[in-house]
N, C-alpha and C positions, 0 to 999 in steps of 0.2 A: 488982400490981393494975392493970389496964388502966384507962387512964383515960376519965372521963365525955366523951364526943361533945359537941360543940359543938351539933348539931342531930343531932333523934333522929325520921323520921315512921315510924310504920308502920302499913299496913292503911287509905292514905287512899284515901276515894274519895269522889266528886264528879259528879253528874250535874247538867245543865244543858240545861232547854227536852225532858227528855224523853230526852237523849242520854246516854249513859257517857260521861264526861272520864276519871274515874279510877275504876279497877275493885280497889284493893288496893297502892298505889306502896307501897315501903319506901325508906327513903333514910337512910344515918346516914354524918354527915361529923367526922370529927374535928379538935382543931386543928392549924392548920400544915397545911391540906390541901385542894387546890383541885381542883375537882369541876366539867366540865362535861357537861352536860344539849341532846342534840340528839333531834331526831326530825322528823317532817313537819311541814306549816302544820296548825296545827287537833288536835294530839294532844294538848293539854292542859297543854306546858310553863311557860303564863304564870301559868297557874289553877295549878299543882302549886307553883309559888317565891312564887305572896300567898298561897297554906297556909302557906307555909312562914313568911314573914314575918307570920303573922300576919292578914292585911289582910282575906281571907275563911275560911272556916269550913269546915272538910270536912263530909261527910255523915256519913262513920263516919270514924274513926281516931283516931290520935292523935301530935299535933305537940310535941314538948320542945326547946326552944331554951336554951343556957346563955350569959349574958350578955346584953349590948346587939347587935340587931338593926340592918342597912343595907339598903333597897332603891332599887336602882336600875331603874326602870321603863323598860321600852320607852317609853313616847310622855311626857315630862316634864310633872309637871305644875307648870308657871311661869305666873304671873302676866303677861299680857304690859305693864303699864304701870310695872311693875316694873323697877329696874335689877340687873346683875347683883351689884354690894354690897348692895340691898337685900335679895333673895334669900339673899342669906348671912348678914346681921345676925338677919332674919326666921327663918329656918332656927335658929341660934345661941343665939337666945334660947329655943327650945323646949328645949335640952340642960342637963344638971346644970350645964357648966364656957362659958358663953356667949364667955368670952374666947378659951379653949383652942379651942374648935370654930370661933370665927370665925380665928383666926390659920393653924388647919390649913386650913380650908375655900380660905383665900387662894392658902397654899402649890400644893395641891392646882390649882388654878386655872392658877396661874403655871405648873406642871409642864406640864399640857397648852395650854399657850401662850394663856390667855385672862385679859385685862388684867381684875380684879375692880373695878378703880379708874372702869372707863372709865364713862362714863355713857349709854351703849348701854342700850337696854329693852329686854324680853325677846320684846319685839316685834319688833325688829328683830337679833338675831341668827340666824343660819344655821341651815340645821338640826345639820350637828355643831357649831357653838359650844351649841344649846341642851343638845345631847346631853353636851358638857363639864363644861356646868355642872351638869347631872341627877348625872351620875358624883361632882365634887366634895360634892355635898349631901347624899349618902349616904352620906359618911365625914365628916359635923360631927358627930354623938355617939360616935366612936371606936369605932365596931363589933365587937366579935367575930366575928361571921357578917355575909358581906356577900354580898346578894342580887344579881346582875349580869344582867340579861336583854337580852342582845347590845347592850352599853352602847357600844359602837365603832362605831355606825350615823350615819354621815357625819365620820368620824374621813378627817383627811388619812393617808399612810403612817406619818410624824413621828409625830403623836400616837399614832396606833394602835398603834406601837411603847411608845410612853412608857408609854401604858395597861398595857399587857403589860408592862413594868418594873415598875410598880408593885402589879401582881397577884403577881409573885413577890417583891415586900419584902413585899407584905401578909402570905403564907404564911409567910414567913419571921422574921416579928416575931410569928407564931403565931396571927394570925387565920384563919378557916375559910371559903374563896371557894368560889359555885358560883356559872359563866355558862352561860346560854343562849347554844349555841354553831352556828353552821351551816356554819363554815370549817374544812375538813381540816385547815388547817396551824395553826389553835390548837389544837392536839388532843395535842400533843407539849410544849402546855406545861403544861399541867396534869397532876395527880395519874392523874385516873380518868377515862375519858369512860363515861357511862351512857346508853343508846338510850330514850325514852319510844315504848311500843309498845303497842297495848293496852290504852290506861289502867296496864299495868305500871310499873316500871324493870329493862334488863336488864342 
């Protein structure tokens, strides 16, 4: 018996301002299996992964997700007066296990080299440090499916490697990753790559 997909869309579509975003995507990712999603600026990738998480609502379709949910957004949304252990206590205590997800969220930190401890506000870090911390934040409730929409945007070489370390323990401890991707050469590390074309997926 084949097993239940991790995330299951089909038939979604989405218009916005009068336009087609999505005219019918289908999308079903299994676990252990990492899935990226390219296409031009403007075809509808960011609108087609807060379907999927959840965040917005299609027009028609229909979205099944099994488990707990991760996303990580393009543009973070931090607090800037905030420090980065704030952000993770704050984050921590929305989860079932607030110790568990603050102790990962730390690790997770330390992996791509950004000190949790420091007392920098989120005002004042870079833009990949914000973009570090967005990543880590999105793996404090332990995900099954983790939403990645080009989470490497201002990533040094170092991290951006680390990132892609930890995309394949994610698959491999059998969570379900899809990124928005616009770089050839992660294209070889993932499972699938799928083109958004026409509001489709092909």
């Amino acid at each position: 018996m084949r097993p239940q997909p991790t995330l299951k869309c089909s038939g979604i579509r989405k218009t916005r301002r009068r336009k087609t975003v999505l005219s019918g995507a289908d999308l079903e990712v299994a676990a252990g299996e990492s899935v990226a999603i390219v296409g031009e600026n403007g075809s509808g990738k960011t609108t087609l992964l807060n379907i999927c998480a959840g965040v917005i609502r299609p027009d028609a379709g229909d979205v099944r997700r099994r488990g707990r949910t991760g996303l990580c957004p393009q543009q973070p949304g931090l607090v800037d007066l905030l420090t980065i252990d704030d952000h993770v206590r704050l984050t921590a205590a929305g989860t079932n296990d607030p110790r568990a997800a603050t102790i990962r969220t730390r690790s997770l930190l330390d992996e791509l080299g950004l000190d949790a401890s420091s007392p920098t506000t989120a005002a004042e870090l870079s833009g990949g440090q914000r973009q570090k911390l967005n990543v880590a934040l999105s793996l404090a409730n332990d995900p099954q499916l983790l939403l990645l929409d080009e989470p490497y945007q201002g990533f040094d070489h170092g991290s951006y490697l680390s990132l892609w370390d930890m995309i394949g323990r994610w698959t491999h401890e059998g969570r379900s990753v899809i990124v928005i991707s616009h770089l050839l050469a992660e294209h070889e590390r993932v499972d699938r790559v799928l083109t958004l074309r026409d509001g489709v997926l092909r």
